[in-house]
C-alpha positions as CSV (number, residue, x, y, z in Angstrom):
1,X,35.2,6.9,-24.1
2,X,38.5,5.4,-22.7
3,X,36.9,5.4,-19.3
4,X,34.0,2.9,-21.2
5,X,36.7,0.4,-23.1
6,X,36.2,-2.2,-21.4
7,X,32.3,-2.4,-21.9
8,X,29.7,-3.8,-24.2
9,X,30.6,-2.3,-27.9
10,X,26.9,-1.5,-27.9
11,X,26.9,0.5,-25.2
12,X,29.7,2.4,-26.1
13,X,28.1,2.8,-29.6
14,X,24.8,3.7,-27.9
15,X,26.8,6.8,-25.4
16,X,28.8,7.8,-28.5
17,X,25.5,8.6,-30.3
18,X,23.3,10.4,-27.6
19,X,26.8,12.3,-27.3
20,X,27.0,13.3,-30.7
21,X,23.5,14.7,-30.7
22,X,24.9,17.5,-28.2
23,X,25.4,20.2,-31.3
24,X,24.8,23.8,-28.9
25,X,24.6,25.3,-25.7
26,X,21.8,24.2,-23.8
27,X,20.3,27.6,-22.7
28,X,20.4,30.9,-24.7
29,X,23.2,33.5,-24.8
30,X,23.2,36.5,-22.4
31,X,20.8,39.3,-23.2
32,X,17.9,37.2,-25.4
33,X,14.9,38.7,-24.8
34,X,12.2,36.4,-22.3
35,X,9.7,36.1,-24.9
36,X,12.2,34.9,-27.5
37,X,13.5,32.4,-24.7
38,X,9.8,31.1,-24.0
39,X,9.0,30.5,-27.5
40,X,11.8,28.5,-28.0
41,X,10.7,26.7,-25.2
42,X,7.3,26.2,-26.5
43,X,8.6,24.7,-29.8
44,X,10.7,22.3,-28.4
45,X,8.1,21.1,-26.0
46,X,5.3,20.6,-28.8
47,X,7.6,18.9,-31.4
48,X,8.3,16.3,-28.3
49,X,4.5,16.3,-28.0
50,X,3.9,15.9,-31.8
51,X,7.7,13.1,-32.2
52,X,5.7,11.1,-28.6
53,X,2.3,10.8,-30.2
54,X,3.7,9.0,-33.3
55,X,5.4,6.9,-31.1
56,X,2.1,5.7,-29.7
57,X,2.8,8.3,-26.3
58,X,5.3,6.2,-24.0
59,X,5.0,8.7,-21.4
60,X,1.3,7.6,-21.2
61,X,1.8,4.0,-20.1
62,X,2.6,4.1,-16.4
63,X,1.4,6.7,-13.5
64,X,4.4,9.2,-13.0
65,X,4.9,11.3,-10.0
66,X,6.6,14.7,-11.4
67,X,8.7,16.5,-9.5
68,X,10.7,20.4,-9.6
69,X,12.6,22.5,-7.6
70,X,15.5,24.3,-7.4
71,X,16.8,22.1,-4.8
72,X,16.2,19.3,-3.6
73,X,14.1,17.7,-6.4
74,X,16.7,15.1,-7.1
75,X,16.8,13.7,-3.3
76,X,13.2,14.2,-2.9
77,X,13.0,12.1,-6.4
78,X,15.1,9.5,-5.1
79,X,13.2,9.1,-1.5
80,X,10.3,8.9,-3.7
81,X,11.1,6.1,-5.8
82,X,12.7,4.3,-2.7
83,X,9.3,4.6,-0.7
84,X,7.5,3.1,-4.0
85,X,10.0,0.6,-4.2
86,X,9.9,-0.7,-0.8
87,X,6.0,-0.9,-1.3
88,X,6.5,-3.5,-3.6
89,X,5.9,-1.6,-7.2
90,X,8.5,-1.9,-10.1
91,X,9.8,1.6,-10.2
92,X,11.6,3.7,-12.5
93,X,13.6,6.8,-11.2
94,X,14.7,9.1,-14.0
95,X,17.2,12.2,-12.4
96,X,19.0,14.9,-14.4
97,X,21.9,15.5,-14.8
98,X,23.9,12.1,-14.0
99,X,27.0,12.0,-12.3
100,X,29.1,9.5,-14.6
101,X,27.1,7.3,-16.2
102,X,24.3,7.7,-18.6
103,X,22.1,5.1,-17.3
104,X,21.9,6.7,-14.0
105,X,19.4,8.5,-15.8
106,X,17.4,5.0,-16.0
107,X,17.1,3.4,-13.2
108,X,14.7,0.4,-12.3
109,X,14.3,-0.3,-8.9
110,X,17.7,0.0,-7.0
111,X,19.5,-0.7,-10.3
112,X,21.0,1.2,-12.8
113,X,19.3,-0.1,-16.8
114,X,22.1,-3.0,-17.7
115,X,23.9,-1.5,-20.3
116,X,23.2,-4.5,-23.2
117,X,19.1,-2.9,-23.0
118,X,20.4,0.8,-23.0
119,X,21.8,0.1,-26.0
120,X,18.8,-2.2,-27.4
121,X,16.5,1.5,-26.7
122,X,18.1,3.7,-28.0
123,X,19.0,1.7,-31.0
124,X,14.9,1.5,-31.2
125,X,14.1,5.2,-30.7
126,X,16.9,5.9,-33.5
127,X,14.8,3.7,-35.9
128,X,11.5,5.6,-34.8
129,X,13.3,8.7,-35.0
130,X,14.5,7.9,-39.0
131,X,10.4,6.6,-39.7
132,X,9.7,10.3,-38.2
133,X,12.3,12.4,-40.3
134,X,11.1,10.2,-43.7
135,X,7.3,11.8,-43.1
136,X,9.4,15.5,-43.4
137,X,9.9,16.0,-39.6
138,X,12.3,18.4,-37.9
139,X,15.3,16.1,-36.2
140,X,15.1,15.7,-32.6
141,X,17.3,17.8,-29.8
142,X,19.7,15.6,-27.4
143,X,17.1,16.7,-24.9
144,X,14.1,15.9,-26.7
145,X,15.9,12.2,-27.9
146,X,17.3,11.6,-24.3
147,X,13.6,12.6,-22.7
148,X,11.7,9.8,-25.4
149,X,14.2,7.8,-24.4
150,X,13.7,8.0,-20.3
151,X,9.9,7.3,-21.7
152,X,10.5,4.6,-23.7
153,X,12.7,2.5,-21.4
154,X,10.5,3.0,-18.4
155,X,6.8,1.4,-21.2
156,X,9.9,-1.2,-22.2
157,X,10.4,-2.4,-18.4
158,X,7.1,-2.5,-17.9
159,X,7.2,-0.4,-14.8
160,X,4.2,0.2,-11.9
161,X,5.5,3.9,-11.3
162,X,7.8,6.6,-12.8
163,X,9.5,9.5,-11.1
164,X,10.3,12.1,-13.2
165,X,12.8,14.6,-12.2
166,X,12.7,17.7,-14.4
167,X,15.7,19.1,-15.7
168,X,15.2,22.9,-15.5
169,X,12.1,25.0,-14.2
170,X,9.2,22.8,-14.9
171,X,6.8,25.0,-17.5
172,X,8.3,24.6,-20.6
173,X,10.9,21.3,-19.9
174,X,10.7,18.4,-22.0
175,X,9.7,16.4,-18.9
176,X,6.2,18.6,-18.9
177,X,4.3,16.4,-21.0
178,X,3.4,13.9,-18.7
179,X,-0.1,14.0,-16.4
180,X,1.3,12.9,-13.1
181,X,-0.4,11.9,-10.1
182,X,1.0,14.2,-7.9
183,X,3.1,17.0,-8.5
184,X,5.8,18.1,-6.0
185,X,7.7,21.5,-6.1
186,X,10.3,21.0,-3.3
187,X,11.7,25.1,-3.3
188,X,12.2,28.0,-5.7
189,X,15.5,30.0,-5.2
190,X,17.4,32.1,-7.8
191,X,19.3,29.6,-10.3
192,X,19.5,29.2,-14.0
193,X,18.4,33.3,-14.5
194,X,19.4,33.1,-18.0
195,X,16.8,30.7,-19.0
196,X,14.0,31.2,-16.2
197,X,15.2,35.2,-14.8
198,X,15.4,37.4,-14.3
199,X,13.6,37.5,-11.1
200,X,12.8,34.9,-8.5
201,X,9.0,35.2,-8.7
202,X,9.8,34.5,-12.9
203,X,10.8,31.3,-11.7
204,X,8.4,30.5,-9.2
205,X,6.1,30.7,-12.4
206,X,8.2,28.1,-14.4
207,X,8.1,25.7,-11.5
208,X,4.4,26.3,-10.6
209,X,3.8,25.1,-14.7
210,X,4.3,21.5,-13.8
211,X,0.6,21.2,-11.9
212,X,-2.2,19.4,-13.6
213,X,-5.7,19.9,-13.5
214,X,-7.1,18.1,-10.8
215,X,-4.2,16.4,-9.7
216,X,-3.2,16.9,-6.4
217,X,0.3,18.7,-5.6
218,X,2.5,19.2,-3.0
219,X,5.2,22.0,-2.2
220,X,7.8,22.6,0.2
221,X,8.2,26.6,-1.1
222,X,7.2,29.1,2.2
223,X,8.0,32.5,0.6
224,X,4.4,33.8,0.9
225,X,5.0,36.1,-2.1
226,X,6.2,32.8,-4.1
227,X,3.8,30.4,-2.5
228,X,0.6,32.4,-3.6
229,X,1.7,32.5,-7.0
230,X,2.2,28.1,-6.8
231,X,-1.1,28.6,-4.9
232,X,-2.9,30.4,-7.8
233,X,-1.5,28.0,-10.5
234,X,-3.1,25.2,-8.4
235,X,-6.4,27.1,-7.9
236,X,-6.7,27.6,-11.7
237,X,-5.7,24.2,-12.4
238,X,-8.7,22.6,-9.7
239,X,-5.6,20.9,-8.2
240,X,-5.7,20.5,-4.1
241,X,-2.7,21.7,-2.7
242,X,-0.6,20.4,0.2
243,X,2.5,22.8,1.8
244,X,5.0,21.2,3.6
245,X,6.6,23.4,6.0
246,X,9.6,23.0,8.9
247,X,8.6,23.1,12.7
248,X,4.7,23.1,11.7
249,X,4.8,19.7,9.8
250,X,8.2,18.2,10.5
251,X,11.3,18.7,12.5
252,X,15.0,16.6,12.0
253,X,17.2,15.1,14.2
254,X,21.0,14.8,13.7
255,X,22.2,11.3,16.1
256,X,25.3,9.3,16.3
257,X,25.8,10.1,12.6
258,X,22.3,9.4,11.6
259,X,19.7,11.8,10.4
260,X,16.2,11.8,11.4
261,X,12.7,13.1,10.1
262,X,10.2,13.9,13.0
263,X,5.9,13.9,11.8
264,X,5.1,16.5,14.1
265,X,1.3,15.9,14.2
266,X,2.4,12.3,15.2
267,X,5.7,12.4,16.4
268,X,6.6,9.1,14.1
269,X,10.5,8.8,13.1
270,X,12.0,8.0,10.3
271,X,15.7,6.8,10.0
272,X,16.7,8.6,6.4
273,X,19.2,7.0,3.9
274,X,20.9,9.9,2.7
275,X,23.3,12.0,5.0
276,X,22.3,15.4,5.8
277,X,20.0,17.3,8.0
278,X,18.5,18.7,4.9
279,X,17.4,16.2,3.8
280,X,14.5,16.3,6.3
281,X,12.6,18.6,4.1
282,X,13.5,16.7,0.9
283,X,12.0,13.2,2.8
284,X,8.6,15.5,4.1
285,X,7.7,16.3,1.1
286,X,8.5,13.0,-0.5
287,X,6.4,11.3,2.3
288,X,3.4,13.8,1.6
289,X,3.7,13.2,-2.2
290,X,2.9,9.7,-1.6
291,X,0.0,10.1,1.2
292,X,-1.5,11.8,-1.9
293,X,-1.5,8.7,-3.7
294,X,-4.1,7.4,-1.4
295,X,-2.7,4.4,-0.1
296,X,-4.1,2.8,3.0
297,X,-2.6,4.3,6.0
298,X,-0.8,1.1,7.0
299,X,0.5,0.2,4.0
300,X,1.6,4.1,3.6
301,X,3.5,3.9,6.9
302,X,5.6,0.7,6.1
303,X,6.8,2.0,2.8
304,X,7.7,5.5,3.7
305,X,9.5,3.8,6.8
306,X,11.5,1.1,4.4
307,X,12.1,3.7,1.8
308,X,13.7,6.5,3.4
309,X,15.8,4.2,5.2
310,X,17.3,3.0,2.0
311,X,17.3,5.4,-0.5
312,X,20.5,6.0,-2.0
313,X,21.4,8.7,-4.5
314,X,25.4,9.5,-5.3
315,X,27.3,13.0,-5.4
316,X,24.6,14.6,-2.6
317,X,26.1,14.3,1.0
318,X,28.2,11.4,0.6
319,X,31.0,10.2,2.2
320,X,33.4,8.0,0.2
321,X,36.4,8.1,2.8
322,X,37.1,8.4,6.4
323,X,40.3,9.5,7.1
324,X,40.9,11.7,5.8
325,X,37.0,12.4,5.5
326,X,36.0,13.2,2.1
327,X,32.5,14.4,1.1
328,X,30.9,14.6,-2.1
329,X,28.1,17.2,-2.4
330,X,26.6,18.8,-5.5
331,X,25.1,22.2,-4.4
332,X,25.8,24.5,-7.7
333,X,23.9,27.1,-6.2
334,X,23.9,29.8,-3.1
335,X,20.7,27.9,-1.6
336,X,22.6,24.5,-2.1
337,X,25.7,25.4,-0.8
338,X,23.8,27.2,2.6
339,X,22.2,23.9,3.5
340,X,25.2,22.2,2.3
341,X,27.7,23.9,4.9
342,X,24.8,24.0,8.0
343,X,25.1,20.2,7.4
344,X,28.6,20.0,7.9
345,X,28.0,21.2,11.5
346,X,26.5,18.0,12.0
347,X,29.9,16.3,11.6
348,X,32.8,15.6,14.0
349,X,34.8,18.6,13.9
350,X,37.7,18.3,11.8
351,X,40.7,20.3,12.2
352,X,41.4,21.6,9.0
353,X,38.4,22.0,6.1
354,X,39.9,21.7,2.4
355,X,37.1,22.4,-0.2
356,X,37.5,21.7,-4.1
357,X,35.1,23.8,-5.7
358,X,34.2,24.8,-9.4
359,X,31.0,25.7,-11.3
360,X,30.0,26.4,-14.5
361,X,29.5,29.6,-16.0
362,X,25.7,30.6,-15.5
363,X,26.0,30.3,-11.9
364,X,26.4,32.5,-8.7
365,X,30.0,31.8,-8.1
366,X,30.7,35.1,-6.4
367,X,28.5,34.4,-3.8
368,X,29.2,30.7,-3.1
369,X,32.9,31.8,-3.1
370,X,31.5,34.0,0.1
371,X,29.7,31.7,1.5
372,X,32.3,28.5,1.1
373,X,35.0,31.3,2.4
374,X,33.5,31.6,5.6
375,X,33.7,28.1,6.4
376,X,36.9,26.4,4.9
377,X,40.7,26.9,5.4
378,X,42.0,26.3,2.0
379,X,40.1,25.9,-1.6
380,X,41.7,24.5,-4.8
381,X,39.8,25.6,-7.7
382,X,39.2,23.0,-10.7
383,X,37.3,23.6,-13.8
384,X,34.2,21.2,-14.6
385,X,34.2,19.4,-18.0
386,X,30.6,19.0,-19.6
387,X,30.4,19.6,-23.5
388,X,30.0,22.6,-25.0
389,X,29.3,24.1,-21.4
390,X,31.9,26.8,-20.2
391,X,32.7,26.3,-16.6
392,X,34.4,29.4,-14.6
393,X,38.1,30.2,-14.4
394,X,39.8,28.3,-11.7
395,X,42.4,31.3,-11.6
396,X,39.9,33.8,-11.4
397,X,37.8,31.4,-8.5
398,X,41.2,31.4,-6.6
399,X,41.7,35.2,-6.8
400,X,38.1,35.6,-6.0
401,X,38.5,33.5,-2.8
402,X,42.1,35.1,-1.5
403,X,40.5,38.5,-1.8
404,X,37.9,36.7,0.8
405,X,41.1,35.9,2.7
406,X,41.0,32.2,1.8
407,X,43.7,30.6,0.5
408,X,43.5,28.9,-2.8
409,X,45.1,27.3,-5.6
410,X,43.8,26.8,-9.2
411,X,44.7,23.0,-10.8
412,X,44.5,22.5,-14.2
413,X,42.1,20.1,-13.6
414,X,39.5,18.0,-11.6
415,X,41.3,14.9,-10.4
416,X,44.3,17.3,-9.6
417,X,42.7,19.0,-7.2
418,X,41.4,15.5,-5.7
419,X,45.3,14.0,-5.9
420,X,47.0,17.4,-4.1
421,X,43.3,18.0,-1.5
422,X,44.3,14.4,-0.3
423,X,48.4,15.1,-0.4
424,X,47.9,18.0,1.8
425,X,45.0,16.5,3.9
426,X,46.0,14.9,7.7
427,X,43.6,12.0,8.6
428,X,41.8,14.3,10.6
429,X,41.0,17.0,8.0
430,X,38.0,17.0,6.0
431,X,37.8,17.2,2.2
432,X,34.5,19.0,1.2
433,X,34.0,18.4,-2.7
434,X,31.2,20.9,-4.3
435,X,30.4,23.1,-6.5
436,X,28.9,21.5,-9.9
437,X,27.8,18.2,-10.1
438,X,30.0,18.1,-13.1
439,X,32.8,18.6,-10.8
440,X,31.5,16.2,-7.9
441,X,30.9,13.4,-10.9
442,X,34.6,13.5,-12.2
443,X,35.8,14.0,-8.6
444,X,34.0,10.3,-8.1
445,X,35.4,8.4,-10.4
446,X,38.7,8.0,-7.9
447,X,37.0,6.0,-5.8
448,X,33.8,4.5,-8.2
449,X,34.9,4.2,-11.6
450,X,32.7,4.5,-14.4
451,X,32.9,1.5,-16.0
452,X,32.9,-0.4,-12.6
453,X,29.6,1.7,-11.9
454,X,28.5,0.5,-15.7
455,X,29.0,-3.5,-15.1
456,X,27.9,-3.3,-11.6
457,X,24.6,-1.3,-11.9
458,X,24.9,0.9,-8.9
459,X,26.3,4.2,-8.5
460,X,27.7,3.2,-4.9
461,X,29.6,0.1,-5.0
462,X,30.0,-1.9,-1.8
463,X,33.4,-0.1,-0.4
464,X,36.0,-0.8,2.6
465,X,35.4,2.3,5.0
466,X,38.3,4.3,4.2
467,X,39.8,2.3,1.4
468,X,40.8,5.0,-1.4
469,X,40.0,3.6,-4.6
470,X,42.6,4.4,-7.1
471,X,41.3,5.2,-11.1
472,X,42.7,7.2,-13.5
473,X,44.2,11.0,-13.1
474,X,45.0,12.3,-15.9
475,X,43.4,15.1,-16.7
476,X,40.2,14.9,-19.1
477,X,39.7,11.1,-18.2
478,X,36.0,10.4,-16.7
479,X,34.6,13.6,-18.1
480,X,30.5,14.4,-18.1
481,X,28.6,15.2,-20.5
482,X,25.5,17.7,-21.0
């Protein structure tokens, strides 16, 4: 909590107790059975169910627009809420995980929840949660106290519209209790196989769980194999489907820097806010899910223009310094890290490419080490913190990558790597940050510290283009939490 000593006592008391909820790993170990997995699942959700209906269902006061994926869902979430935004409505964006704050997790409009009302909510859902465990209730989860939460702030703030990111596969996640309006399921690729494996079709099925009878959804997924089974879900359901797909529907154009989407029924173009030519696909499908809402077409257009032109979200694309050029991406997974690198291409080519990667344990690290390997000079390897999460070995990541015939170097920690990546780096290198979002959120807090990004509200500060921003670096300082 060092990085937070300068804040509100409340808030600090209000992180230090959502922190200390955190009491086990968050999936199960290697080798439980799927069924046991599921029902676990299944619990969890209903005694969120059971804990939101005595606290007169939160989740039901607002229209939410739900949205999954394996990647993706967080930028789509964020163009979404822009879009609503821009047409006027008081929106509020909840994403998963955050970067470095906990109330980027609550966001209200274009602002991060001030911190003195974080701490007035949860204080309130603590004293629901104590009138629930007097009528013999089982205690809460940090997921299932973190999700009331995201509820209850959003019926607190009185918002028009939520957009609800889920945290993992869709079917059984604690975000699955809420009837959206629309439904989006940007794409299903292979992540998070010990809680939604083995195979990819297992998790097209978790995804496919978030649709709602009758409510309309929309899907960027064009495996046919995985498309019919989303397909089926929404033909059992009575929910109309709409598939989003590249070249038929939309096309993107990389200009001067800027990235565009392209209608191509109408041949309408749309400046997009966040960096990236993949974000294209993430901004279709966002503009689909809200042509679903039935809004005038007028209106519709204005919006969708306005709010893919501002949306911001931190840690996906983002350049926080010029020269050297340093980039800030989250892809944790093969799928990721593919659209990640074809983006990349897009930039001015830099003479060297430096990459600071690291992932937690869980994930496909031999295979992003192939793919980041083909396409950097030199790696240093850094370990993510997040509690009670085991992150791979940064000696074993280098190893991995020389055998690729890259060279690397472990640090012992995060902002190491940063500190020697930008020693080493000539202004006209690029620094490529990736790997976890863990990772990419510690990485961040160089040049946006936390408690900056806590009295401020935003997670992107205004900024002099390539100004370093000096915070702390000593290891551990800044660290995420599950």
């Amino acid at each position: 909590m060092a990085e937070f000593a300068s804040i509100d006592p409340r808030y600090r008391w209000a992180v230090s107790y959502l922190r200390a909820l955190i009491q086990a790993p968050p999936g199960p170990p290697p080798g439980t059975p799927p069924e046991v997995v599921r029902e676990r699942a299944r619990q969890r959700l209903e005694r969120l169910r059971s804990f939101l209906a005595f606290f007169g269902e939160p989740h039901r006061a607002y229209p939410v627009v739900h949205v999954t994926g394996t990647s993706g869902k967080g930028s789509t979430s964020a163009f979404i809420a822009s879009i609503l935004h821009a047409a006027g409505y008081r929106v509020g964006l909840h994403i998963s995980p955050y970067l470095q704050v906990e109330t980027e997790k609550l966001q209200i409009g274009d602002r991060l929840l001030p911190a003195d009302r974080f701490a007035t909510y949860v204080a309130e859902l603590d004293e629901a949660v104590r009138a629930w465990l007097a009528e013999g209730e089982d205690p809460l989860t940090y997921g299932e106290f973190w999700t009331a939460l995201v509820f209850h702030t959003f019926r607190r703030e009185a918002v028009d519209f939520a957009v609800v990111e889920v945290g993992v596969g869709g079917r059984f996640d604690l975000t699955n209790v809420v009837f959206p309006e629309v439904s989006v399921i940007t794409t299903v690729g292979l992540d998070h196989v010990r809680t939604l494996g083995p195979t990819i079709r297992d998790i097209a099925w978790h995804k496919a769980g978030i649709i709602k009878p009758g409510r309309p959804a929309v899907t960027g997924v064009d495996d046919p194999d995985l498309l019919a089974i989303i397909a089926d879900e929404a033909r059992r359901n009575g929910a109309p489907l709409r598939v989003v797909l590249p070249g038929r529907d939309f096309t993107v154009n990389c200009e001067a820097g800027a990235t565009f989407l392209v209608e191509t029924r109408t041949g309408r173009r749309y400046r997009l806010g966040l960096g990236g030519r993949f974000q294209a696909h993430n901004a279709a499908l966002a503009s689909a899910a809200i042509r679903e809402l039935g809004w005038p077409s007028e209106r519709a257009e204005a919006a969708i223009a306005q709010g893919l032109a501002t949306a911001r979200f931190p840690g996906r694309f983002e350049l926080v310094q010029e020269r050297p050029m340093v980039v800030l991406d989250g892809a944790h997974n093969p799928q990721k890290l593919r659209a990640l690198l074809a983006a990349l291409e897009d930039l001015p080519r830099a003479a060297r490419r430096i990459a600071i990667f690291g992932v937690l344990d869980g994930h496909d690290a031999e295979e992003m080490a192939r793919l980041l390997a083909e396409r950097v000079d030199l790696v240093f390897t850094a370990a993510p913190e997040a509690t009670l999460r085991t992150a791979a070995d940064p000696t074993a990541l280098a190893v991995l990558f020389e055998r690729l015939g890259t060279p690397a170097v472990p640090m012992r920690c995060v902002e190491e790597a940063v500190d020697v990546a930008l020693e080493v780096a000539r202004s006209d290198d690029l620094v490529l940050v990736t790997g976890s979002l863990y990772l990419v959120g510690q990485a961040r807090e160089r040049w946006y510290p936390s408690a900056e990004i806590v009295r401020q509200r935003t997670c992107w500060p205004e900024r002099t283009n390539g100004t370093v921003r000096q915070a702390g670096t000593v290891c551990g300082e800044g660290s995420n939490t599950v």
